[in-house]
N, C-alpha and C positions, 0 to 999 in steps of 0.2 A: 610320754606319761602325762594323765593329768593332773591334773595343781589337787584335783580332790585324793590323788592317789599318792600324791610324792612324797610322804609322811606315814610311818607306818603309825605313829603315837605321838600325844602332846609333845611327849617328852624327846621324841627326834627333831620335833618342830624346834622346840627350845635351843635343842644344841647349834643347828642352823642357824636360827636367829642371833644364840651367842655370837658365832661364828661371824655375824657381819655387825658385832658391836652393841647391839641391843640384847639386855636382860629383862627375859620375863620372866616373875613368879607363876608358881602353879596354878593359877585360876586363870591369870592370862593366857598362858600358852594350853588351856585346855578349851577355853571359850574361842580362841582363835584356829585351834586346831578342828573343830566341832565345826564351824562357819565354813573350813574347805571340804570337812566332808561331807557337809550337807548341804552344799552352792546357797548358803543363805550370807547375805550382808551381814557387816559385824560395826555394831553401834557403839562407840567408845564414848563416855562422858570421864567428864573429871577439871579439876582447875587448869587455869592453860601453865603449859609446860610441866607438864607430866609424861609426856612422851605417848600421846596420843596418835601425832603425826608419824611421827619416827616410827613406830609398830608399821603402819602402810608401807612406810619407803623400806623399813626391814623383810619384811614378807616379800614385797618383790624384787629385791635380792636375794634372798635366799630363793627364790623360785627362778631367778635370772629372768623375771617377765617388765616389759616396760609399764613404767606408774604414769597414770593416767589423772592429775589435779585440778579439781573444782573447786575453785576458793569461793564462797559462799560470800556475799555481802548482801544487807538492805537495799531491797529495788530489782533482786536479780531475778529476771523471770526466765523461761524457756528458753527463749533463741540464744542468751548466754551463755544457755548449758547441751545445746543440739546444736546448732547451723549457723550460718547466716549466709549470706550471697556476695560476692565483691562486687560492689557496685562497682568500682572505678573501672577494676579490666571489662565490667560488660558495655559502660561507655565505649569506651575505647575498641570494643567490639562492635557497636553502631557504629560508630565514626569510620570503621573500616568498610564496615557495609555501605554504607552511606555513599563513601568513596566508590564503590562499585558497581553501585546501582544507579549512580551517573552518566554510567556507558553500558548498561542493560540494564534488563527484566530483574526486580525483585521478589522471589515470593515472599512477603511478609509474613505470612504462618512459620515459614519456616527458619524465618531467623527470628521469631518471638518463641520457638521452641527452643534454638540453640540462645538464647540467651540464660534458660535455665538447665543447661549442659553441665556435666558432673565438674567439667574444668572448671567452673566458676562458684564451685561449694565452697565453703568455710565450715570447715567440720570442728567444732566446739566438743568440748569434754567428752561429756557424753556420749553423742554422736561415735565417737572417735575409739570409746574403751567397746564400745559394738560390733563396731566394724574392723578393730584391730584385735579383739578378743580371739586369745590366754591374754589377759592384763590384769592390771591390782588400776582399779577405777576409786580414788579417793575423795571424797565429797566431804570439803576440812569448812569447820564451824556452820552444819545445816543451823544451828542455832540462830544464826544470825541473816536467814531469809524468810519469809512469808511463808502462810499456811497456803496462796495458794501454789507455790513452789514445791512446797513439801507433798502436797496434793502429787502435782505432774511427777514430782521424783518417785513417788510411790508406786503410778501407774509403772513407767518405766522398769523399775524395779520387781515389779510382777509378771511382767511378759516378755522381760528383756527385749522388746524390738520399739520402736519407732516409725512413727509415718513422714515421709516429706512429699506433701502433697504434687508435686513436680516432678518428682523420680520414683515414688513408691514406696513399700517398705523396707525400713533395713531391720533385720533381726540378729541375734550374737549365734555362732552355731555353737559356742562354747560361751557359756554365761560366763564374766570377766567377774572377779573375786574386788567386790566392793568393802569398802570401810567407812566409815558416818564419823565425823568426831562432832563432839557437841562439848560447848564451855557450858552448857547449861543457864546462858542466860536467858531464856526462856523455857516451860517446860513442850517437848514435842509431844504430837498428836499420836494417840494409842494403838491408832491404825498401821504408823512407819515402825513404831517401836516392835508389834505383834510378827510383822516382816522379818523383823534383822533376831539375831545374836546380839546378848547386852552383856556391857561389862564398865562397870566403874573402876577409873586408876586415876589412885590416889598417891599422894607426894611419895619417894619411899621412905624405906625408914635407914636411920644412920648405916648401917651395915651393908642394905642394898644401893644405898646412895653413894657410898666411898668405893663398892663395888666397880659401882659403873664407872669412877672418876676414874679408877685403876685403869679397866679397859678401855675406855676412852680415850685418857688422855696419860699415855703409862711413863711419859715423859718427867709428869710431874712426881717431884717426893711425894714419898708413903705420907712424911710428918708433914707437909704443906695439906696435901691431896685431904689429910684427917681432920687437921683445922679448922680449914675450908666448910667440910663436910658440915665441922659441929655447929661451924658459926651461923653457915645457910638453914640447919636443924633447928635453930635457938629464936632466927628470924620468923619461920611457915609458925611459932607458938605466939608472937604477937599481932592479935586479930585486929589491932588498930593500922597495921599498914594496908596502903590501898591495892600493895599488889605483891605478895611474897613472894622471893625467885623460887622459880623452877628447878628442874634439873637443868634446864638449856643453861641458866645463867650459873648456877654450879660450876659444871663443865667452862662456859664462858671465863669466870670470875680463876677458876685454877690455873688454866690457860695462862692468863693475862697474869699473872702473878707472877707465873713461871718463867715470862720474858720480860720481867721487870730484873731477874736473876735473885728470886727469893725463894730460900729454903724453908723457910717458917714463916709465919702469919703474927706480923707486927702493929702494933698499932700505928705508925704512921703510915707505912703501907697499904692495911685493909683503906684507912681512909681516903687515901691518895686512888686507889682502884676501886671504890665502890659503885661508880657508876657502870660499870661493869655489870653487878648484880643487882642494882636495884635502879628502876625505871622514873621514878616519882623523887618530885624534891622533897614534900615531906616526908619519903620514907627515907631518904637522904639526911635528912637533919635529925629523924627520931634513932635508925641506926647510927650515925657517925655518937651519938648522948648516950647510946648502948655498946658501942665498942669494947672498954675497958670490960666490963662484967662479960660480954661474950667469949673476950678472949681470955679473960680469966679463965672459961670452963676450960 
């Protein structure tokens, strides 16, 4: 069956997705369900740790398809995200020829062809969700490469195939089920956006966030797991930290709680495990001055 077919409604998608640990609200599992039935890429923005990535790695479990990661950083052009050649083994391929064209005849053509022989590919992301396609092909913070990156991603994206001038073209005969996250520190071009399925996710809210901790992490107390919940809820309302946790550090920070052997959320505790949920020393020294009133709530 295919990936466009394996769902009869958002709302099977969702249970599936339940099923391997990840909660989507209704707009998510409807936008995502929409993107496999209509083989278009699915553009996730939102603050980091919202569970932008986790929706990829959920989907291709619940599909049982291997996930295919393109981590996105400043400076990454093409060949990062298609191929590259191993140069070492094709030395060490001259050097063998070399050895044996000592004691006869070379044709040189034909070892400057086998030098660019399939053995000696480096099949990068991309490349890779093409040629291994049913796959979930995740392309995590495009935010954070060049327009003209975003350009080549776009092409690709359109035609699903690629050229390697040595070998030819490779095409997907089943376009691979793409996902885009973006932290939005920059905004993308209208052209990649008009491509994909859009959907903003945002922090959740108390109810869906203790949710998750339950599923997640069912080890922890209900009363720990709620604390927790309210104290990281009390954090995402003050706009002077430079990086308010996520759910990652939610889930993280209940965790870590739970194998310190606390059933409740003390104040010498939250303080002693804050690093845990928050990344920065000044949000370090403005939460440990806000504990007392947090944990009052």
């Amino acid at each position: 069956m295919q990936a466009r077919e394996a769902f009869a409604s958002a709302g099977e998608l969702a249970e599936r997705l339940r099923g391997t640990g990840y909660l989507a609200d209704d707009a998510l599992a409807t936008v995502a369900w929409l993107a496999l039935r209509l083989e278009r890429p699915l553009l996730l923005e939102g603050e980091p740790g919202t569970g932008k990535t986790a929706l990829a790695e959920a989907v291709a479990q619940a599909l049982d398809l291997p996930l295919v990661r393109l981590q996105c950083y400043e400076g990454i052009d093409a060949t990062q995200a298609l191929y590259d050649w191993d140069f070492p083994r094709q030395i060490l391929h001259l050097r063998a020829v070399e050895a044996v064209a000592a004691q006869r005849t070379t044709d040189v053509a034909a070892v400057e062809d086998e030098l660019f022989d399939e053995r000696f590919l480096l099949a990068r992301p991309v490349l890779r969700a093409l040629r291994e396609s049913p796959a979930v092909l995740l392309v995590d913070e495009i935010d954070r490469a060049d327009d003209e990156f975003e350009a080549f991603l776009l092409e690709v994206l359109s035609t699903w195939q690629v050229t390697i001038p040595e070998l030819g073209t490779v095409s997907a005969a089943t376009p691979p089920i793409v996902v885009l996250t973006s932290n939005r520190t920059r905004e993308l071009h209208d052209a990649l956006k008009r491509r994909c399925l859009y959907h903003w996710i945002d922090h959740p809210g108390l109810e869906r966030e203790l949710q998750i901790v339950r599923t997640r992490a069912p080890h922890v107390s209900h009363t720990l797991a709620e604390q927790v919940v309210t104290v990281v809820q009390g954090l995402r309302t003050d706009r002077e930290l430079v990086k308010p946790p996520g759910v990652a550090e939610t889930l993280d920070w209940a965790r870590a709680l739970h194998e310190l052997g606390a059933r409740d959320l003390d104040l010498e505790t939250a303080a002693a495990s804050l690093g845990v949920a928050v990344k920065y020393r000044e949000d370090a020294e403005r939460v440990r001055a806000a504990l007392d009133r947090l944990l009052a709530r």
